[in-house]
Each structure stands twice: as structure tokens, then as C-alpha cells.
N, C-alpha and C positions, 0 to 999 in steps of 0.2 A: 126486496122491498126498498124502496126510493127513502133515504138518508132525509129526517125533516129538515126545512132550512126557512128559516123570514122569507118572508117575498116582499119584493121589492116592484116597482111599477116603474116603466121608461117609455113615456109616450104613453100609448093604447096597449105593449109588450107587460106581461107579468111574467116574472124571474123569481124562482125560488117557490118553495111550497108544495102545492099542489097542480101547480102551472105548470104546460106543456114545457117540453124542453126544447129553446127555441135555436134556430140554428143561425148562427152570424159570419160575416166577412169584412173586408175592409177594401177598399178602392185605394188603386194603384196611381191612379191620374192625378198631375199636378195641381196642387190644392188650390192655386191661381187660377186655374182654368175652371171656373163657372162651370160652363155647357158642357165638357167633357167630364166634371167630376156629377154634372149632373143627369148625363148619359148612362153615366157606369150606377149610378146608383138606383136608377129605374130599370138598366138591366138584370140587377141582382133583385129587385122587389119583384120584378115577372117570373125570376127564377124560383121565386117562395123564399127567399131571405127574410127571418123576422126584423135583424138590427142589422144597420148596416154602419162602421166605422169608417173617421177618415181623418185625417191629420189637421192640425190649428198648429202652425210656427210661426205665424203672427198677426195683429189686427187686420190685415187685410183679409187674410182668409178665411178670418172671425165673420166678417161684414157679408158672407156668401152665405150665411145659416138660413137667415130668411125665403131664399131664392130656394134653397134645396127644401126645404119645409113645405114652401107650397109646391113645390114641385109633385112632393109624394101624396099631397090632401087626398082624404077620403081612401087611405090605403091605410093597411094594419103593419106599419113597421117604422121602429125605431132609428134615430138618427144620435150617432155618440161622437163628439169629442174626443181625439186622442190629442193630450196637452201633456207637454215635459216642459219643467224648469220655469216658466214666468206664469207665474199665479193668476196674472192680470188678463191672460187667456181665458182662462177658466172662467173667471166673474161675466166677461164679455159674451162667453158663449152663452150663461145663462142667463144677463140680460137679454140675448137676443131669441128664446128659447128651443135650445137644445135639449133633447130628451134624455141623455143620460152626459155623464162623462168620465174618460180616462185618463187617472191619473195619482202619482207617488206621493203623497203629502212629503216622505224624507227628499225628493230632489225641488220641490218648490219655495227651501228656505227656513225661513224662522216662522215659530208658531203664530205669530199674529197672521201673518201670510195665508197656514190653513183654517187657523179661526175663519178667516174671510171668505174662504173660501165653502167650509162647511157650512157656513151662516144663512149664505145665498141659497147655494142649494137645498138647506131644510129651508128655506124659506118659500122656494119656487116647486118644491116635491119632483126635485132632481134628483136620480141617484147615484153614486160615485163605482164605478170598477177602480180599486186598487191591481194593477197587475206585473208582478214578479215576476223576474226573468231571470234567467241564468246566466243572459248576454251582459245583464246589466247590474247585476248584484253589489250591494255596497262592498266596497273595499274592508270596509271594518269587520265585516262576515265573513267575507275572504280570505283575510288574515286568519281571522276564528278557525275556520273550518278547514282552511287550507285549499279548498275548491267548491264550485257552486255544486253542495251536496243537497240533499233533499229536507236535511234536517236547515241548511244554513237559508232552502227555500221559504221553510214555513218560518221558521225566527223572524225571516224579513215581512212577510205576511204579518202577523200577528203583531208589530212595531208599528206598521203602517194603520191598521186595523184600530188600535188603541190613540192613534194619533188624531183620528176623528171622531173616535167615540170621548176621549176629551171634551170634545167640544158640544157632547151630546146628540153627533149625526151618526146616523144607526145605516140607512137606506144604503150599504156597500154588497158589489159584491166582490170576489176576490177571484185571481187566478196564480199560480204558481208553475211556470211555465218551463219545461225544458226540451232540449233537442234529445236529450239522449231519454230512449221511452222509459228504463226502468226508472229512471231519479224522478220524473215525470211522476209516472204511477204511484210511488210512495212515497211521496210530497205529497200530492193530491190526498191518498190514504188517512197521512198524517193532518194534514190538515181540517179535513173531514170529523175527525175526531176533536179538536179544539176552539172549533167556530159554528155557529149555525148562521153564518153569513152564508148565502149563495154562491155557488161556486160554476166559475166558467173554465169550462175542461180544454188544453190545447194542447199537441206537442207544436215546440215554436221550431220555427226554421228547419219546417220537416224534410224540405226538400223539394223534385221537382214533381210531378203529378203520379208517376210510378210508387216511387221513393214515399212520397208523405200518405199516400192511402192502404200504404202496409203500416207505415210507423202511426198513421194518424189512427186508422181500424184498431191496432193493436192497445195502443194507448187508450185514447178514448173509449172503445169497444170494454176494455175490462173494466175502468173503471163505471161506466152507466150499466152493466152488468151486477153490480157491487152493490148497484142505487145510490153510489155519488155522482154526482153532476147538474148542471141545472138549465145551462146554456152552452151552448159548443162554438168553437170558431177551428175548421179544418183548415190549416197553415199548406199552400201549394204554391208553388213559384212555374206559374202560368195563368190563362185567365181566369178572374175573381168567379166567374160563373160557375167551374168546377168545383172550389170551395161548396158552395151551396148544393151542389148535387150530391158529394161526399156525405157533408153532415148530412144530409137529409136520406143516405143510404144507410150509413151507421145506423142511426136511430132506425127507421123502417127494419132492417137486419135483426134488432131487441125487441119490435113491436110497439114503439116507442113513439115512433113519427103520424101525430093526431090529426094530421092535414091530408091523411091518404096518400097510399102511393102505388106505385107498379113494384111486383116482385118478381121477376126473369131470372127463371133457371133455364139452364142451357148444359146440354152435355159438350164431353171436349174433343168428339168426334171418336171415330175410330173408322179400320176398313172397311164395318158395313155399310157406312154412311156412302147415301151416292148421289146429294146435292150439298152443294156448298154451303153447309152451316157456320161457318165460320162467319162470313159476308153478309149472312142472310142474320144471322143474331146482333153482329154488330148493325145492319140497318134497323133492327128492331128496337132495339135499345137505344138509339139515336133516336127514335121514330116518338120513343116514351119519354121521353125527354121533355118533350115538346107539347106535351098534352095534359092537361090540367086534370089532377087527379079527383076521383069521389070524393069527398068530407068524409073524416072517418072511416074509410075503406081501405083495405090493401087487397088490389087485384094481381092474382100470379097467371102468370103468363108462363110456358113453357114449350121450348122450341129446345127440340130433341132431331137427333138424328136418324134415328132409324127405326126397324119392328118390335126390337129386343126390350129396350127399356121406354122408348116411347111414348108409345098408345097409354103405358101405366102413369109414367107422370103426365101426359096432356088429358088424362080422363081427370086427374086427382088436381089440377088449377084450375081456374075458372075458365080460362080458353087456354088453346096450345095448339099447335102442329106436332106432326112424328114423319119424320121422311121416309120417303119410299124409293123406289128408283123414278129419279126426275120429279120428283112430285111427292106431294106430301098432306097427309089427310087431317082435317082439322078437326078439333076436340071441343066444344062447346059446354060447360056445367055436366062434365063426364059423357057426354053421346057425342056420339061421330057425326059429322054434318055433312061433310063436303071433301072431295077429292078437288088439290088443287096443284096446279102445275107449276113448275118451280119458278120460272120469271113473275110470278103472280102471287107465291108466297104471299112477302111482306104487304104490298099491295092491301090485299084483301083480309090479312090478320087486322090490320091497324086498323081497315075499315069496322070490322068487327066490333072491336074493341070499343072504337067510337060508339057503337052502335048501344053498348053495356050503359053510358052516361045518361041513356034516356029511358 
């Protein structure tokens, strides 16, 4: 059962409550660069990105918000501010309006400074990500604790948390982020129990695409398991476009992912097999990538290799293949349809497939 939490609104996005768990990334392109930051973040919206982040380190970059705003009109996703250290970021983005923003009330200064800051944005029904790092941990916690522990993550949470509920702004949500999964997990845990502020799930600085969707699965996966979490951001150092396929595997993996999706099981061969399932699965799942799922649906797909276990899981998805020698018979809502020959596979599964959207 999903942990209750405030919901918070950014853009058209609700976060927290009873809202979808939405899945976010962040654009790698230089924040000067207009057209390529506004490239990359229509590519992630295509990809089903609900929030898409991206850096403000100075009023020049501030001055781009407008341009990426209309850029996304008439689409359902969020656009956030990631702001460190000058306050006067923050104001500027939500003059110019930005849908959410990110940001430390302890590295912006003296309390007038987040007064100002929370002012505007209750004023404008902005709402603030607070997000905790383990890269970035005050010194003074550090000292405390000796190292960025999980207790020293939530401390800093719950400082930051209290520094704008001061001022009477509530609209936060929080993250408590680390590389290493276990401090990760119960930080998160911990945290969960002391706030019903909304909570956005990461491990940070997972790694590269291999690396972060074991540690990111693992992490994230127990914890939305647990029914903490509200929003996710899968941390991978390659393109932003994978981020969005991760989260939105995770979540589909718990049942979780309300925008539909593709579920591909695939066995991991063996000697009976005697067409290339290897090539043929990975063209498939390249293939589903790319194709805009049912609302509300999860179709499984199952491309198996051989007689043995096959036919039982292509009967039991909603389509599938089971290979034969060179060729391989297709499974339709449990009945056998068609013998089809292995350069033709993929071909004519996908056509299929297409065929289920109407």
C-alpha cells in the first residue's frame, strides 16, 4: 500500500497523493544553448517524460524559460529549475513561469533570501524540490556524523523542509539521494516516516547505463515496492532518453506505470533454440520502444526460443512467438496463428502488435 503524502501540483504534473508516479530526467546540453536544450527536452517529452529538469547558473539562462515553455504547449509535462546558491535565480524563474523548482534553502544564504523566495512561489502555486545529496552534504553534518550517512541524509532534509515551512510554504517535495544503494534505501525509509512531504526516489550518480539500472532497479524498485515514493528520476551517464525508458520500466515491472506499457519476456536461450533469439529480441524491444503504448494497458509480448517452454508462455501474453527450426510460430490471446520464417519474425510480430492499438 502506497505511503500517504500532500500532493503538490507543477505545471499540468501532480506529485504526491494519489497521483501517478511520474517519471523525470534532466538534459545534459548547455544551458546557453536555446535550440539544443530545446531539442533534448522534446526528445524526452516524446519519450513519455512527465518533468523534465535543467540547470539556471545565471540570468541568461533564466531568460530561455519562456522559449522552452512554449515550446512544450499543449503537452502534459513539467519544466523545473535546477538553482544553487543565488536566490535571485529562483525569483527570476518564477517571474518568467517555471513549473516547479530546485532548490537548498541552507546554500541560498540568509533567511530573508528564502523568505523571498518562498513568497513568490506560494504566491505563483510553484512548488519547491528540496534535494539532498550525499555529494553535497553540509560540512556541519559531516562533522556530526562522520560521513554522508543516511541518518546525516534525513537531518539535512528535515533543516531544509522546516526552513520554508517557516515561512508558511508547504508545496515541497524532497529527495535524499545517494550513490551507495543501501544509505540510499534507508534514508529514503527514514525519511518516509517523519514527513508527508512527497518524495522523489534516486540513486545519484548511479553510473553508466549497465551500472545504474541494477543499482537504480534495486534502489528504487524496493523502495516503490514498500509504497514510498512519488516521483522518480533514474540517474545514467549516457543519453537522457534512457533515463525515461528505465523509470518507466521500473514502475511497469510493480504495475505501477498508468500510461501503458510493453512487457517482454524473453528466455536466455539454450541448445534447443535454432533461430537467433538473441537479435531477434533485441530488435523487438528496440522495435517497442518506439510505439506509443494503450492508456492504461500493459501488453506482454513473449519471444521464447523453442517447443519446451515456448508455446506455454506465448499462449499465456497477449502475442508472442516460440521458435522452431528457422522459423517460429506466433501466439495470438493464447491460439496459434501463423508459422512464420525467421527473417520475417520481427517484421510481422510488430506489425501485429500495431494491429492490438486499434
Amino acid at each position: 500500500m502506497r505511503k500517504p503524502t500532500r500532493q503538490i501540483k507543477a505545471g499540468e504534473i501532480l506529485i504526491g497523493g494519489d497521483a501517478p508516479i511520474s517519471v523525470q530526467s534532466m538534459i545534459t546540453t548547455d544551458p546557453h544553448d536555446r535550440e539544443k536544450c530545446k531539442s533534448e527536452i522534446l526528445r524526452l517529452a516524446d519519450a513519455g517524460c512527465d518533468i523534465v529538469r535543467f540547470t539556471l547558473p545565471d540570468m541568461e539562462a533564466c531568460e530561455n524559460i519562456p522559449y522552452y515553455k512554449k515550446s512544450v504547449s499543449g503537452r502534459k509535462i513539467a519544466l523545473v529549475a535546477d538553482i544553487h546558491f543565488d536566490y535571485r535565480l529562483a525569483l527570476k524563474a518564477a517571474e518568467l513561469g517555471i513549473d516547479k523548482i530546485r532548490i537548498n534553502p541552507g546554500n541560498i544564504g540568509e533567511k530573508s533570501r528564502v523568505k523571498a523566495v518562498a513568497e513568490v512561489c506560494k504566491e505563483r502555486n510553484i512548488p519547491i524540490r528540496i534535494g539532498v545529496n550525499s555529494g553535497s552534504l553540509e560540512k556541519g553534518l559531516l562533522a556530526k556524523y562522520g560521513a554522508p550517512t543516511s541518518d546525516a541524509l534525513v537531518e539535512s532534509a528535515l533543516i531544509e523542509i522546516s526552513a520554508l515551512e517557516e515561512f508558511g510554504f508547504e508545496d515541497i517535495a524532497v529527495s535524499v539521494k545517494s550513490s551507495d544503494v543501501k544509505t540510499m534505501i534507508d534514508a529514503y525509509r527514514k525519511l518516509s516516516e517523519k514527513t508527508d512531504c512527497p518524495l522523489h526516489l534516486g540513486v545519484t550518480e548511479a553510473g553508466t547505463l549497465k551500472k545504474s539500472l541494477v543499482k537504480s532497479s534495486v534502489g528504487i524498485g524496493t523502495l516503490l515496492s514498500e509504497g514510498i515514493g512519488d516521483t522518480i528520476r533514474v540517474s545514467i551517464t549516457d543519453d537522457v532518453v534512457e533515463e525515461v525508458i528505465a523509470g518507466r520500466e521500473i514502475l511497469s515491472s510493480l504495475g505501477l506505470y498508468k500510461k501503458g506499457s510493453f512487457d517482454l519476456t524473453s528466455c536466455p536461450t539454450c541448445g534447443r533454440t535454432k533461430i537467433d533469439l538473441v537479435k531477434i529480441a533485441r530488435e523487438v524491444e528496440e522495435a517497442l520502444e518506439k510505439i506509443l503504448p494503450i492508456e492504461n494497458r500493459k501488453i506482454k509480448v513473449a519471444v521464447m526460443g523453442c517447443v519446451v517452454n515456448g508455446p506455454g508462455e506465448a499462449r499465456e501474453a497477449d502475442i508472442g512467438i516460440a521458435g522452431g527450426i528457422g522459423e517460429a510460430l506466433l501466439f495470438k490471446k493464447g491460439e496459434s496463428i501463423m508459422k512464420i520464417p525467421e527473417k520475417k519474425i520481427v517484421e510481422v510480430l510488430i506489425e501485429e502488435i500495431e494491429k492490438m492499438r486499434n
